[in-house]
C-alpha positions as a Markdown table, in Angstrom:
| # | Residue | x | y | z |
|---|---|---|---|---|
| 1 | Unk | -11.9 | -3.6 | -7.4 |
| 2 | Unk | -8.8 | -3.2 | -5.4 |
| 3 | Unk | -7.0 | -6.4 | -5.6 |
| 4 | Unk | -3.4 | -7.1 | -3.8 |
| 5 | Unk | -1.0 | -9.7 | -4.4 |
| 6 | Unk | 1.1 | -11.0 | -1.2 |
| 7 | Unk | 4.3 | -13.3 | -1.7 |
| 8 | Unk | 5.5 | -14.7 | 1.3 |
| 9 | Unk | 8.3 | -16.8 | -0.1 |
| 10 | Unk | 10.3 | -17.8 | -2.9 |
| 11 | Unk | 8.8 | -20.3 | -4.0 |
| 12 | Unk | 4.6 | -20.9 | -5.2 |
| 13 | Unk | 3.1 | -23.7 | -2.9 |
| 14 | Unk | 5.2 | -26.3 | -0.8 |
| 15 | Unk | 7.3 | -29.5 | -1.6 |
| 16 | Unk | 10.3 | -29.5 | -4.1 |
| 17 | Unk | 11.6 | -25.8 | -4.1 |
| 18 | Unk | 13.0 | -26.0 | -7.4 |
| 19 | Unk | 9.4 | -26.3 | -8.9 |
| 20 | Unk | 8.4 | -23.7 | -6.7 |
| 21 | Unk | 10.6 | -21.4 | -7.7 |
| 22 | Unk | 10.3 | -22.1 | -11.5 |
| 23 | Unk | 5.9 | -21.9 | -11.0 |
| 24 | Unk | 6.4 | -18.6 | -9.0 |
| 25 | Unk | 8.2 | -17.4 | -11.9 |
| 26 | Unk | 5.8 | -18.7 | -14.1 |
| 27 | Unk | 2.7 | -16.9 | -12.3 |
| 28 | Unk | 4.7 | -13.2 | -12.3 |
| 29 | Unk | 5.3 | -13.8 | -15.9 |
| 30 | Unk | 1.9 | -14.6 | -17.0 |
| 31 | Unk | 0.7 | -11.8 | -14.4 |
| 32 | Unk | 3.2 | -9.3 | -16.3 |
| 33 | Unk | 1.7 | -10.0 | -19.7 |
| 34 | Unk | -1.8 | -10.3 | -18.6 |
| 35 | Unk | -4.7 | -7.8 | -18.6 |
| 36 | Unk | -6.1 | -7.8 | -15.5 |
| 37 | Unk | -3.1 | -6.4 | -12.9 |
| 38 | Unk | -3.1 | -6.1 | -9.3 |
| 39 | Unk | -2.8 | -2.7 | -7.5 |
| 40 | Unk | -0.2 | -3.6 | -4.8 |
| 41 | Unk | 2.0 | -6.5 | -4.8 |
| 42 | Unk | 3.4 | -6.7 | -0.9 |
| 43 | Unk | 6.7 | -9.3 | -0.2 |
| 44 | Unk | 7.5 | -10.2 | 2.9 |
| 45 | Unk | 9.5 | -12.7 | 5.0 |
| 46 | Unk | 11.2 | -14.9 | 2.4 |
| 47 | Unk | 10.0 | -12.9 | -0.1 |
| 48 | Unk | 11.8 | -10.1 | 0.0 |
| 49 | Unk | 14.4 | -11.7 | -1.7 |
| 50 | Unk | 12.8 | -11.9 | -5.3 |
| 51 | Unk | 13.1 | -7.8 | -5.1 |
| 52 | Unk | 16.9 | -8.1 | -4.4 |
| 53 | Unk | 19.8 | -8.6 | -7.1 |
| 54 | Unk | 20.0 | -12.4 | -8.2 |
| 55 | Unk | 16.4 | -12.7 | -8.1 |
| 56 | Unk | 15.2 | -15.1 | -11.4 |
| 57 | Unk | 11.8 | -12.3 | -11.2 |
| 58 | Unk | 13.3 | -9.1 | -11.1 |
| 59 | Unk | 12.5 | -9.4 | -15.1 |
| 60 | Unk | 8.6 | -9.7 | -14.3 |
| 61 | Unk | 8.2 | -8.0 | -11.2 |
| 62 | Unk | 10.5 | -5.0 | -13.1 |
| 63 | Unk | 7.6 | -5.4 | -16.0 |
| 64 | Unk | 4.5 | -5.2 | -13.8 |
| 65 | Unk | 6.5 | -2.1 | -11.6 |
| 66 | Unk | 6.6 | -0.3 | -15.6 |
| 67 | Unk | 2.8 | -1.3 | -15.9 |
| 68 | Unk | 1.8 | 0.6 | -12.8 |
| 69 | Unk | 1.8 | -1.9 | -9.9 |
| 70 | Unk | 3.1 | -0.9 | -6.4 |
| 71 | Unk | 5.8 | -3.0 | -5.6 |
| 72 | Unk | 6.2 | -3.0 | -1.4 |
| 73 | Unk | 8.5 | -5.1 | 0.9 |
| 74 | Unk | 8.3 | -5.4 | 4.3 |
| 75 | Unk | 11.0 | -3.4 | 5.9 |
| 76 | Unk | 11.6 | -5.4 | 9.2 |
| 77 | Unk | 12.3 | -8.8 | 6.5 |
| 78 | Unk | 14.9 | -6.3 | 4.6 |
| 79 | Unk | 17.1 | -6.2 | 7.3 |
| 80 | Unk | 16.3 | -9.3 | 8.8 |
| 81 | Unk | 18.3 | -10.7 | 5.2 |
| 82 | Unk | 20.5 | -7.7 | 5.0 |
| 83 | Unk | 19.3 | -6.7 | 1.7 |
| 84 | Unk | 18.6 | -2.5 | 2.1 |
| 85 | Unk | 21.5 | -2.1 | -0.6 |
| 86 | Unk | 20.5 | -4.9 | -2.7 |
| 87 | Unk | 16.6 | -4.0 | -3.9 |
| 88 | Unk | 16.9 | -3.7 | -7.3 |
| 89 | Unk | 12.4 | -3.3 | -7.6 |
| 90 | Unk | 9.9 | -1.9 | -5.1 |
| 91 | Unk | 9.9 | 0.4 | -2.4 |
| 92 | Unk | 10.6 | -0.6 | 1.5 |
| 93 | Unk | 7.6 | -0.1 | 4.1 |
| 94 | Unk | 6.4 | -0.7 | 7.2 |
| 95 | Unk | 3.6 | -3.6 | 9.2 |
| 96 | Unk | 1.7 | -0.3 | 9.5 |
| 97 | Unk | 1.3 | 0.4 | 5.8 |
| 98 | Unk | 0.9 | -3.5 | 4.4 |
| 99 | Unk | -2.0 | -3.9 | 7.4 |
| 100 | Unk | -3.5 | -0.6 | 6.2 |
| 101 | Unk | -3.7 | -1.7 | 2.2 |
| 102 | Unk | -4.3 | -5.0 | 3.2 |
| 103 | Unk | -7.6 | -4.1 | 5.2 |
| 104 | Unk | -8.4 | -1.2 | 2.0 |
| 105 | Unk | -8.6 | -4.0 | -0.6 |
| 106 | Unk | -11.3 | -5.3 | -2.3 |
| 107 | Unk | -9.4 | -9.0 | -2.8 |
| 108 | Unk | -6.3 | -10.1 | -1.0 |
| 109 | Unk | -4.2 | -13.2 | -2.8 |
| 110 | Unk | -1.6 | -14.8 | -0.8 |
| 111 | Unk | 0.7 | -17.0 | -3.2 |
C-alpha cells in the first residue's frame, strides 16, 4: 500500500502555534522511529520551510530521508519563501509531479 504524507504548514492542527509546532515535531519523530513508513512525504505552502535550515525537523525528516522516504517540496512555495539555497532535506518538484503521486497512492494523509 502506497501511502503519502502531505504537510501543509508548520505547525500540526490549528490554535496556539507553539503547540503545533512542538506536536508536528512530535509526529515526524515517532514517524522516524516507527515501523510502518510512508513512501512520499510532499511539503508545500508553509511547509516548505521545515526542509530549509533552522527547521526544529530537519533531525526527523533527515532520519526518515536515510530510511528510504521521498522527501518532495513544492517548487512554486520554494521561491515563493526564497528558500532554493536553503533546503537542507528533500528534493524540489513540480504541481505536476505531487498531483501525479498524489492520484498513484493507495492513502493520502494531510497533517
Amino acid at each position: 500500500m502506497k501511502t503519502v504524507i502531505v504537510i501543509n504548514g508548520e505547525t500540526f492542527g490549528k490554535g496556539d502555534d507553539e503547540l503545533g509546532k512542538k506536536l508536528l515535531g512530535a509526529f515526524l519523530r515517532k514517524l522516524w522511529g516507527g515501523e510502518e513508513l510512508p513512501e512520499v512525504i510532499i511539503c508545500y505552502n508553509a511547509g516548505v520551510k521545515l526542509l530549509a535550515k533552522g527547521s526544529l525537523v530537519l533531525d526527523a525528516l533527515d532520519g526518515l530521508s536515510l530510511k528510504g522516504v521521498e522527501i518532495i517540496a513544492c517548487g512554486t512555495c520554494i521561491d515563493h519563501y526564497d528558500l532554493r539555497n536553503s533546503m537542507e532535506v528533500g528534493r524540489i518538484s513540480d504541481m505536476a509531479e505531487i498531483v501525479s503521486i498524489m492520484m498513484s497512492s493507495d492513502k493520502v494523509i494531510t497533517v
